[in-house]
TIRO-2110 file (N, C-alpha, C; in Angstrom, 1 decimal):
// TIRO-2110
73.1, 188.2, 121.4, N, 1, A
73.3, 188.2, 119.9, CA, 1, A
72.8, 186.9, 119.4, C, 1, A
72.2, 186.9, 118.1, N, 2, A
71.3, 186.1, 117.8, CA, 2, A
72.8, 184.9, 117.0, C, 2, A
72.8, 183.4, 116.9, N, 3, A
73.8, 182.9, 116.5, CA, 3, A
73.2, 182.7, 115.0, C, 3, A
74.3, 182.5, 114.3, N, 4, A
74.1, 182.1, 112.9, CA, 4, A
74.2, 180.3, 112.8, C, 4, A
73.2, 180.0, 112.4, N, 5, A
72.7, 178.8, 112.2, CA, 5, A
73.3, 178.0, 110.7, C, 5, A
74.0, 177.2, 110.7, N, 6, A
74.8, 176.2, 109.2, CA, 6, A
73.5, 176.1, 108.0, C, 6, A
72.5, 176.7, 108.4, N, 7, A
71.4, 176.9, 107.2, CA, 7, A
71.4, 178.6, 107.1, C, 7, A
71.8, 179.0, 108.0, N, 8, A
71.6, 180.7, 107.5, CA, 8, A
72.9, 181.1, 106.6, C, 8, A
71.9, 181.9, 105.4, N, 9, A
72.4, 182.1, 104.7, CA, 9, A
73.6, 183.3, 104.1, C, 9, A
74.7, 183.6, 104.2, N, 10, A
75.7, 184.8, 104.4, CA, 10, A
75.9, 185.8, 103.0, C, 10, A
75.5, 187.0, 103.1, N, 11, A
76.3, 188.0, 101.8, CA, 11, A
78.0, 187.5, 101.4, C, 11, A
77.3, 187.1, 100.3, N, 12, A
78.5, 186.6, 99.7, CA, 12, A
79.8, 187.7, 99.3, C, 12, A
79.6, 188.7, 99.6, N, 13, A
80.2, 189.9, 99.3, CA, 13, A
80.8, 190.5, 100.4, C, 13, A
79.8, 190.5, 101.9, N, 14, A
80.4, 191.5, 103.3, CA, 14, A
80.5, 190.2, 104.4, C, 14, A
79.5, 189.4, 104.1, N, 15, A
79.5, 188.6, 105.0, CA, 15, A
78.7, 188.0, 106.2, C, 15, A
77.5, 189.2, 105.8, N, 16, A
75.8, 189.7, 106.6, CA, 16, A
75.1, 188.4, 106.7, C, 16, A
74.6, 188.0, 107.8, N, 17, A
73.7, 187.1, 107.9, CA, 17, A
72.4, 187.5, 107.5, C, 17, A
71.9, 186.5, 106.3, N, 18, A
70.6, 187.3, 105.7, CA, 18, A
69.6, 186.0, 106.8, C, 18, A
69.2, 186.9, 107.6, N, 19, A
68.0, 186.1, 108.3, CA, 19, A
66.5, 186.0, 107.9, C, 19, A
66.3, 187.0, 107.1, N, 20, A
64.7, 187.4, 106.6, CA, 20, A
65.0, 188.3, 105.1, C, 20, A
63.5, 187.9, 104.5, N, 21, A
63.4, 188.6, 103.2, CA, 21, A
64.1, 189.7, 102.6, C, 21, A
63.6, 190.7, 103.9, N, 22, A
64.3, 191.9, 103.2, CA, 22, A
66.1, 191.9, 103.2, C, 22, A
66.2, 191.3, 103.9, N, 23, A
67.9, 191.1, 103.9, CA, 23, A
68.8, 191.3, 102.6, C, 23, A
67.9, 190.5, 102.0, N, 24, A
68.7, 189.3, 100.7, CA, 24, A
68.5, 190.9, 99.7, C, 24, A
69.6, 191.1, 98.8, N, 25, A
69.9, 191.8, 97.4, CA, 25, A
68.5, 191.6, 96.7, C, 25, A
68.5, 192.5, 95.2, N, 26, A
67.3, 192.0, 94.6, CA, 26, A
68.1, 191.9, 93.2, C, 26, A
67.8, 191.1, 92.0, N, 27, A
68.0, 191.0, 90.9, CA, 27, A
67.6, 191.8, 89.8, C, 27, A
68.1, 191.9, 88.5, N, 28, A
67.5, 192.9, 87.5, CA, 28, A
65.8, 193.2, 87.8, C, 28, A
65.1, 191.6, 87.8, N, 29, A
64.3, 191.4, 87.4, CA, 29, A
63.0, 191.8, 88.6, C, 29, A
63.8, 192.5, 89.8, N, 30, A
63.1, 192.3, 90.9, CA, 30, A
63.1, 191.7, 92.1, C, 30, A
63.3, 190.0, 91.5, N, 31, A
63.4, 189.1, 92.5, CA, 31, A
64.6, 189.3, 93.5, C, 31, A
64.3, 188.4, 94.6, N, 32, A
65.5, 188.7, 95.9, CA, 32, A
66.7, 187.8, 95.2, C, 32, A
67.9, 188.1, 95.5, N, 33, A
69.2, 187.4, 95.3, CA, 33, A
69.1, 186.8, 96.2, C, 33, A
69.9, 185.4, 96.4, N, 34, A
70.0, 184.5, 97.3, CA, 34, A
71.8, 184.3, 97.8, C, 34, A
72.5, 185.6, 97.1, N, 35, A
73.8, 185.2, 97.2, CA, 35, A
74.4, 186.7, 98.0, C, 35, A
73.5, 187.6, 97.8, N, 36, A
74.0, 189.1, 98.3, CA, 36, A
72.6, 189.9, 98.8, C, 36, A
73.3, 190.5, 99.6, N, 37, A
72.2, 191.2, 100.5, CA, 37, A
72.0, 192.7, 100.2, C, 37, A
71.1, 193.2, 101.1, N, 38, A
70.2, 194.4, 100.0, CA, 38, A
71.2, 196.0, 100.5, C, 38, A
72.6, 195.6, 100.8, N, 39, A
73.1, 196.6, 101.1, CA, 39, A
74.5, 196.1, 99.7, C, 39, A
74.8, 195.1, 99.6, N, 40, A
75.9, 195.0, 98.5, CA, 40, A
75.3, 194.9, 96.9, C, 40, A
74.0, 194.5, 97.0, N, 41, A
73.1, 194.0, 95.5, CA, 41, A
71.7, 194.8, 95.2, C, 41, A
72.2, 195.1, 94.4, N, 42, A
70.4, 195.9, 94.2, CA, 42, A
70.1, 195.9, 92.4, C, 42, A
69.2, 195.6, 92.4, N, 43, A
68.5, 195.4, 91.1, CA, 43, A
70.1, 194.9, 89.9, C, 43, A
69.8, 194.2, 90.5, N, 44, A
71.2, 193.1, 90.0, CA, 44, A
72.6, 193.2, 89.6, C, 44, A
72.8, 194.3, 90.1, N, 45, A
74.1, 195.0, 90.3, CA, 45, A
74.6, 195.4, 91.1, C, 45, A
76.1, 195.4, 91.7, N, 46, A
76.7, 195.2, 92.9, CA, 46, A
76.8, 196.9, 93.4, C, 46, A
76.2, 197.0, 94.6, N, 47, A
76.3, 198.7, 94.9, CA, 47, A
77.2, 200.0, 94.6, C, 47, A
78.5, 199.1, 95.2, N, 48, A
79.6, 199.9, 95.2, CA, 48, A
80.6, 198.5, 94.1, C, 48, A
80.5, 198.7, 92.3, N, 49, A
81.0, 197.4, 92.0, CA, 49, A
82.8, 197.6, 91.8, C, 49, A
83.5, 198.8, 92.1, N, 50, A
84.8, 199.0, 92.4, CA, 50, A
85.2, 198.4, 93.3, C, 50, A
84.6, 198.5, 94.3, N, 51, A
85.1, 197.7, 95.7, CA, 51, A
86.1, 196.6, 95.7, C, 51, A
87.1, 197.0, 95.9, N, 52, A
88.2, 195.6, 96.8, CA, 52, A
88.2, 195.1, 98.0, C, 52, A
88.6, 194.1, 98.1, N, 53, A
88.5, 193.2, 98.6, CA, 53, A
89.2, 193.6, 99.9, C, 53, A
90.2, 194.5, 100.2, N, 54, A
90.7, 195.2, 100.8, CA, 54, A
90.2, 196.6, 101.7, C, 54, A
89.7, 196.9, 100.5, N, 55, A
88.4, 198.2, 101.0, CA, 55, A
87.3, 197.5, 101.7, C, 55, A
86.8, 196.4, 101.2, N, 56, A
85.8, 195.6, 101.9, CA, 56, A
86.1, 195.3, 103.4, C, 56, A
87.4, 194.8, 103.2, N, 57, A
87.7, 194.3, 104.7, CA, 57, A
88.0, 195.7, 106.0, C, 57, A
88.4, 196.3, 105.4, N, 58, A
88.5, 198.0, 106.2, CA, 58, A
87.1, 198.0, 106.2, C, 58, A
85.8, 198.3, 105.9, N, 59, A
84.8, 198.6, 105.6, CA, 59, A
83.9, 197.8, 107.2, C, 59, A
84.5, 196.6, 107.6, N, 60, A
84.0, 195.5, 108.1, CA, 60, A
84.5, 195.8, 109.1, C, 60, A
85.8, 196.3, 109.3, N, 61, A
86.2, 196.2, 110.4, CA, 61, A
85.5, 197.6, 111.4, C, 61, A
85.7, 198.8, 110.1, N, 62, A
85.2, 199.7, 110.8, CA, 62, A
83.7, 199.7, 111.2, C, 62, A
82.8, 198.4, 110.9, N, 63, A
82.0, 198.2, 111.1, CA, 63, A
81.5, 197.4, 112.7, C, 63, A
82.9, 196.4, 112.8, N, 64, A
82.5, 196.1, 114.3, CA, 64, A
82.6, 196.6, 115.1, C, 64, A
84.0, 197.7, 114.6, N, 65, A
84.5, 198.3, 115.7, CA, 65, A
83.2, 199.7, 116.1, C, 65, A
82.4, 200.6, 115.3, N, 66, A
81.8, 201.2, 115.8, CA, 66, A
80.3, 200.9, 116.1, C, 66, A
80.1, 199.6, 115.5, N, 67, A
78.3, 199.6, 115.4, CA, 67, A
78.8, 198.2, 116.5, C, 67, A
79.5, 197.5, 116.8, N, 68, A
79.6, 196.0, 117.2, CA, 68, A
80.4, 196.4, 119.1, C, 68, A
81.3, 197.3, 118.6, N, 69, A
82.1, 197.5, 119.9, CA, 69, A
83.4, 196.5, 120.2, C, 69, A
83.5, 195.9, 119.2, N, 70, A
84.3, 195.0, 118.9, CA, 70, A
85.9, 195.8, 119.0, C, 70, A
87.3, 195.1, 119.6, N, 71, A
88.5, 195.3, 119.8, CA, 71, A
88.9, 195.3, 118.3, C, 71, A
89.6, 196.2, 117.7, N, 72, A
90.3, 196.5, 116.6, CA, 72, A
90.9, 195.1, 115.4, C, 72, A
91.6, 195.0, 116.6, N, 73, A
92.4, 193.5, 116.3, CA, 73, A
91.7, 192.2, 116.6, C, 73, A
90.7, 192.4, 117.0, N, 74, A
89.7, 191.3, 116.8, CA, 74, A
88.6, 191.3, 115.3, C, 74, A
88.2, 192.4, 115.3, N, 75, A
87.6, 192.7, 114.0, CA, 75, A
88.6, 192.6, 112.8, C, 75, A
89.8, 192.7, 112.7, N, 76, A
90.5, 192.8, 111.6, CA, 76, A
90.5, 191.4, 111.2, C, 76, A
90.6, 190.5, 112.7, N, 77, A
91.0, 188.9, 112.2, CA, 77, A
89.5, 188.4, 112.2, C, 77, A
88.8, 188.8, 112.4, N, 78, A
87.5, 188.0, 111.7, CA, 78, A
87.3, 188.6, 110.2, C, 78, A
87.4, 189.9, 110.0, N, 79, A
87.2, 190.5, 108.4, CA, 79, A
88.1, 189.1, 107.9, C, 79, A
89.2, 189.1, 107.7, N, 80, A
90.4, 188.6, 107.1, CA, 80, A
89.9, 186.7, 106.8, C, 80, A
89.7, 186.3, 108.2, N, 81, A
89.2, 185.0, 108.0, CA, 81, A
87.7, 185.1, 107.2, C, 81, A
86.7, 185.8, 107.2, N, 82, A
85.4, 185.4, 106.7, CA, 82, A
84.9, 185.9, 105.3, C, 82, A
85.8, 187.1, 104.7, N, 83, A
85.9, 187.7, 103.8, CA, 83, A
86.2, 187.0, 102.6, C, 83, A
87.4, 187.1, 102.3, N, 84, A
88.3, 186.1, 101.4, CA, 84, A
87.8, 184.8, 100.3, C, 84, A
87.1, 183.7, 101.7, N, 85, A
86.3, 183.0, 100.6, CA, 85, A
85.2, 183.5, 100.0, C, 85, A
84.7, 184.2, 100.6, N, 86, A
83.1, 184.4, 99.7, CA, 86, A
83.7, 184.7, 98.1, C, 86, A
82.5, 184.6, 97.3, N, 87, A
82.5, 183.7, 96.2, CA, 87, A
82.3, 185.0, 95.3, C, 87, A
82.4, 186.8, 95.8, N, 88, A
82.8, 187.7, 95.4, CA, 88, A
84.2, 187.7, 95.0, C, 88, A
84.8, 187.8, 95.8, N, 89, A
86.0, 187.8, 96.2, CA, 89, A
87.3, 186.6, 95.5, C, 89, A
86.4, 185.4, 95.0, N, 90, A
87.5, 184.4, 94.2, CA, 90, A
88.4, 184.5, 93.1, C, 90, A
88.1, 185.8, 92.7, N, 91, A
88.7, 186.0, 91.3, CA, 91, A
89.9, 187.5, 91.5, C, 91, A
90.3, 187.8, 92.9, N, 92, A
90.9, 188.6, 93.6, CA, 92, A
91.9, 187.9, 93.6, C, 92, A
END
């Protein structure tokens, strides 16, 4: 597994390491977002913009657990810790 590097940059929304171009969200205007990736942001609005912060974290978990292989209760405490601050999520 490739590590995340203190310059790589995270979806501010799920928590995705955007490593390359296509990663990153796109804005109204086209351009790539620099704060959300191309699965939470697309032409400058948030995919799913109901989403809580709760549903996100279920969303993550059930994500390591089937695509990662990750232990249930390991996945829930990383959602829980890495979720929360992103800068979606401050007004929760």
């Amino acid at each position: 597994m490739n590590s995340i590097g203190p310059d790589t940059p995270i979806c501010q929304s799920c928590g995705m390491p955007m490593r390359k171009e296509e990663d990153f969200g796109t804005n109204a205007d086209g351009t790539y977002n620099h704060e959300y990736c191309q699965f939470c942001f697309i032409g400058g609005q948030f995919t799913d913009p109901g989403l809580t912060l709760q549903q996100q974290i279920e969303n993550l978990v059930d994500l390591a657990v089937t695509q990662m292989h990750m232990e249930e209760e390991d996945a829930r405490e990383m959602a829980n810790n890495t979720l929360p601050p992103l800068k979606r999520w401050h007004s929760e």
